[in-house]
C-alpha positions in Angstrom: -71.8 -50.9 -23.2 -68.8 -52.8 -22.8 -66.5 -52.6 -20.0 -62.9 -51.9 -20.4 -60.3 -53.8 -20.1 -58.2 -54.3 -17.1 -54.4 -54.8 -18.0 -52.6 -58.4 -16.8 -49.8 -56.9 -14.4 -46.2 -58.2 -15.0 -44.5 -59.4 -11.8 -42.4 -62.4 -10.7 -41.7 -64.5 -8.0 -38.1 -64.3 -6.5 -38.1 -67.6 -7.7 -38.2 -65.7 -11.2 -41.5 -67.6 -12.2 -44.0 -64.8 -14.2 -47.1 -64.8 -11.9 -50.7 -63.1 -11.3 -51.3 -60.8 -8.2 -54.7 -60.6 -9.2 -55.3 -64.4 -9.2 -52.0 -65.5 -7.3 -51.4 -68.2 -9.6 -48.3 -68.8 -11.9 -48.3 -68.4 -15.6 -45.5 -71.5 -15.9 -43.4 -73.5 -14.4 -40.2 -72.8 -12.9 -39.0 -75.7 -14.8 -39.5 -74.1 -18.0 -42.5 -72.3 -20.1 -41.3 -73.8 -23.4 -41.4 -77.1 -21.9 -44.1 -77.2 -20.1 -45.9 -76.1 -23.3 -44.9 -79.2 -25.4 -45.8 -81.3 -22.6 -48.7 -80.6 -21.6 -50.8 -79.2 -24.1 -48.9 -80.2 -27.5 -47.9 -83.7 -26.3 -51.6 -84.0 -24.5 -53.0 -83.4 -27.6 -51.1 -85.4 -29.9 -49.0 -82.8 -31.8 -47.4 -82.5 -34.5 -49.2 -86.3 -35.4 -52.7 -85.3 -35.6 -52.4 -82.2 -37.9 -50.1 -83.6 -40.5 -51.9 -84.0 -43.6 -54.8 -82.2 -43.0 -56.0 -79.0 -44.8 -56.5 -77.0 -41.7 -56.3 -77.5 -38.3 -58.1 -75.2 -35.3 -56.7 -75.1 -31.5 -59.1 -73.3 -29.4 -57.7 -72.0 -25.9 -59.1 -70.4 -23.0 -56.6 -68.7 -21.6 -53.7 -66.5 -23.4 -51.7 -65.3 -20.9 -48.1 -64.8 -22.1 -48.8 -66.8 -25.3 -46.5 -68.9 -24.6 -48.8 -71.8 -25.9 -49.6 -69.9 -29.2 -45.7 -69.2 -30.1 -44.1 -73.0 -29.3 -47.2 -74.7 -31.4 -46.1 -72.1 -34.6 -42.9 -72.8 -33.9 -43.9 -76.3 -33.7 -46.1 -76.4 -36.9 -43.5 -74.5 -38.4 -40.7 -77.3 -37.5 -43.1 -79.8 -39.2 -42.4 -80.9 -42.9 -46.0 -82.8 -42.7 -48.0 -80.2 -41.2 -51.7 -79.1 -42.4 -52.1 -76.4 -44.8 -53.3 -74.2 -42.1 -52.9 -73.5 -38.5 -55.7 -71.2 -37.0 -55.3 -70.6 -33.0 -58.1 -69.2 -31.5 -57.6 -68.1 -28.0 -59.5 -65.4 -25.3 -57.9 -63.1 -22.7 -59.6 -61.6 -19.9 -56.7 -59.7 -18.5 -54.3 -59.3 -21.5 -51.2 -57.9 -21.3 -49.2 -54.8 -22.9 -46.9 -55.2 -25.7 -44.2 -53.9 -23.4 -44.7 -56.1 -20.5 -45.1 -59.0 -23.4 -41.2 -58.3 -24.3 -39.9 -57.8 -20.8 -41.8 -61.5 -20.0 -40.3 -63.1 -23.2 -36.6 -61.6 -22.8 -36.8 -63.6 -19.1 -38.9 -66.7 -19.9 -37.9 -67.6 -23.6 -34.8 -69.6 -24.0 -35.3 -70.3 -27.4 -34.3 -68.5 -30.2 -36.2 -69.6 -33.2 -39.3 -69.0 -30.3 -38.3 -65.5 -29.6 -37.7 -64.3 -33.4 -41.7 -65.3 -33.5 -42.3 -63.4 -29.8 -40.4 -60.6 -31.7 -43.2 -60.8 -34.4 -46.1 -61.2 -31.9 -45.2 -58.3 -29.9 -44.8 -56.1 -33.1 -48.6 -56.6 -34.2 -50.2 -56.5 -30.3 -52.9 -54.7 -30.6 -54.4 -51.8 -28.5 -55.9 -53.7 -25.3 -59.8 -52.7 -26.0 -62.4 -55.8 -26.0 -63.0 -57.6 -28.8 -62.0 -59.9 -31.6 -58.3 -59.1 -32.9 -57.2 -61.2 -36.1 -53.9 -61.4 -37.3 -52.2 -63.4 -40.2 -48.9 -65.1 -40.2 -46.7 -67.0 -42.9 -47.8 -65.7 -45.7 -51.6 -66.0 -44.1 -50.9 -70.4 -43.4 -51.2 -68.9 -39.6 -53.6 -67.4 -38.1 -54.4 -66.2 -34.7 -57.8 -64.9 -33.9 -57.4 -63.6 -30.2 -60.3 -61.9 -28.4 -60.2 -60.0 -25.6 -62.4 -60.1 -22.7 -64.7 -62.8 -20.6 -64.4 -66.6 -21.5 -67.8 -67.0 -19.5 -69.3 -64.3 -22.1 -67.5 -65.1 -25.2 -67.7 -69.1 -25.7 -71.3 -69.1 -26.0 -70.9 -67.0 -28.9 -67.9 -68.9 -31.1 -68.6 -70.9 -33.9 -66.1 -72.8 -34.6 -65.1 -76.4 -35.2 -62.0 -76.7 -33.8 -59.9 -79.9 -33.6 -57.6 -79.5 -29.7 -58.8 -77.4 -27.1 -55.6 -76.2 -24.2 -57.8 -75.8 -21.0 -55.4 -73.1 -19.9 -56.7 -70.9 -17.3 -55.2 -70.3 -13.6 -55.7 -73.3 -11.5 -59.4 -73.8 -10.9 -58.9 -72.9 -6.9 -57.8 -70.0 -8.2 -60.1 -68.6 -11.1 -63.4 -71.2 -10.8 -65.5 -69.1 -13.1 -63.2 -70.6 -16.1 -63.8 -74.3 -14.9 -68.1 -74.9 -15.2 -70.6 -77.2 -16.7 -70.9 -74.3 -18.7 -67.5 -73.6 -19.6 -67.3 -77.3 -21.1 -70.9 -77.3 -22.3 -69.5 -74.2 -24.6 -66.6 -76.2 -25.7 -68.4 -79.1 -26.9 -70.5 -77.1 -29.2 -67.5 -76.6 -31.0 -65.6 -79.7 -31.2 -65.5 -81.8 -33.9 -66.3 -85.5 -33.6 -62.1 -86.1 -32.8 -61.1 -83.4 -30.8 -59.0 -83.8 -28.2 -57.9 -81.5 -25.2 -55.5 -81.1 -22.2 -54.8 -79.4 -19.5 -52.9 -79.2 -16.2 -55.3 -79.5 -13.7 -56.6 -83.0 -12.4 -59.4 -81.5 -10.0 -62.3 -83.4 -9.5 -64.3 -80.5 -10.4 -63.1 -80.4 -13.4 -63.3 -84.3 -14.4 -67.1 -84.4 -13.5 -67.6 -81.4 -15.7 -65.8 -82.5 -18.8 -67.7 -86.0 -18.6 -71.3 -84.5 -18.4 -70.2 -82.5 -21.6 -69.1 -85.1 -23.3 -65.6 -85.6 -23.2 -63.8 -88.4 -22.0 -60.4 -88.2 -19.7 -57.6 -90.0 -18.5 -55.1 -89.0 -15.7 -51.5 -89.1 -17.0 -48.0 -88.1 -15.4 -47.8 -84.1 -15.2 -45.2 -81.7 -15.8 -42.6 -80.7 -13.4 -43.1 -81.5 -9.7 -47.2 -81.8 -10.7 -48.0 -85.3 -9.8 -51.1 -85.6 -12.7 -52.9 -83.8 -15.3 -55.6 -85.1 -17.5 -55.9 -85.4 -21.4 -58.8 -86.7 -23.4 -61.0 -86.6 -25.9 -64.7 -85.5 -27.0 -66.5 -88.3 -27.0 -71.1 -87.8 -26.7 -72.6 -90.7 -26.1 
């Protein structure tokens, strides 16, 4: 039987930054979530460049949240007169949120309007918060979002997909360690392509050792912010 879910709790810092109580850990930057967004995980995977032209194109994240990531790369692909055919953004949740507490997060965090129209229209088709696989089609079907709720430990074993970036977007490893393993990354590489790419915040050493004995290959580049380094790459299996 499948346990229920437990709802994400909305609350901020005085410093007006969304945050977990569960975890502790910050959803975004004070400097910005729409920014910090295209930095780190559209910029660290090379995007718009590497989906223009293609037929399709699959992003593969392991951590929700807000969906702030989700909403700026449509908006993004959306901006894009080269983009592919088709975007599909897959993406799991442990601790989801309610539509509610998705609006009240948006109305504070998003300072973008052309973002927040498409907030509007991801809040609208939530879905009830029980486990499993939720699919929902956008622009005339050219976008869709398969988001599944429950344990990232439990459900990347089970994925098969071949998806082209992966955003390693999960609190900080400190902070939620079951989302950072061998195994975590082993699951990923089984569904990479031969030229995916990824990014993600973090630079722990944890984190670098387990991404190079599954077969991806980083490098350390500025972060976002005030965070002095985060790492991109690329799968590459000897």
């Amino acid at each position: 039987m499948t346990d229920p879910l437990i709802p994400a709790t909305l609350a901020f810092r005085p410093n007006g930054s969304p945050y977990s109580p569960e975890y502790g850990d910050i959803y975004h930057s004070i400097v910005g979530s729409l920014a910090q967004s295209h930095y780190v995980f559209l910029q660290g995977n090379g995007l718009p460049g590497r989906w223009q032209g293609r037929q399709a194109f699959t992003v593969l994240e392991t951590g929700f949240g807000m969906g702030i990531n989700f909403l700026t790369t449509w908006a993004a692909w959306r901006a894009d007169p080269a983009r592919s055919e088709r975007l599909h953004f897959v993406s799991i949740e442990k601790h989801p949120f309610s539509a509610d507490d998705l609006r009240r997060a948006y109305a504070v965090t998003v300072d973008d309007a052309s973002v927040l129209a498409l907030a509007d229209t991801l809040a609208a088709a939530w879905p009830a918060l029980e486990p499993g696989t939720h699919q929902f089609d956008f622009d005339d079907a050219s976008v869709t979002l398969t988001l599944i709720f429950g344990d990232a430990v439990d459900i990347l074993p089970t994925l098969r997909l071949r998806a082209d970036a992966f955003y390693l977007d999960g609190f900080a490893p400190a902070k939620n360690p079951e989302l950072w393993t061998p195994a975590i990354f082993n699951s990923l590489a089984a569904q990479a392509v031969d030229d995916a790419t990824f990014s993600t915040y973090t630079s722990a050493g944890d984190v670098k050792r387990a991404l190079l004995q599954a077969g991806f290959e980083y490098r350390k580049v500025a972060g976002f912010g005030w965070k002095r380094a985060m790492l991109v790459g690329h799968f590459a299996p000897r």
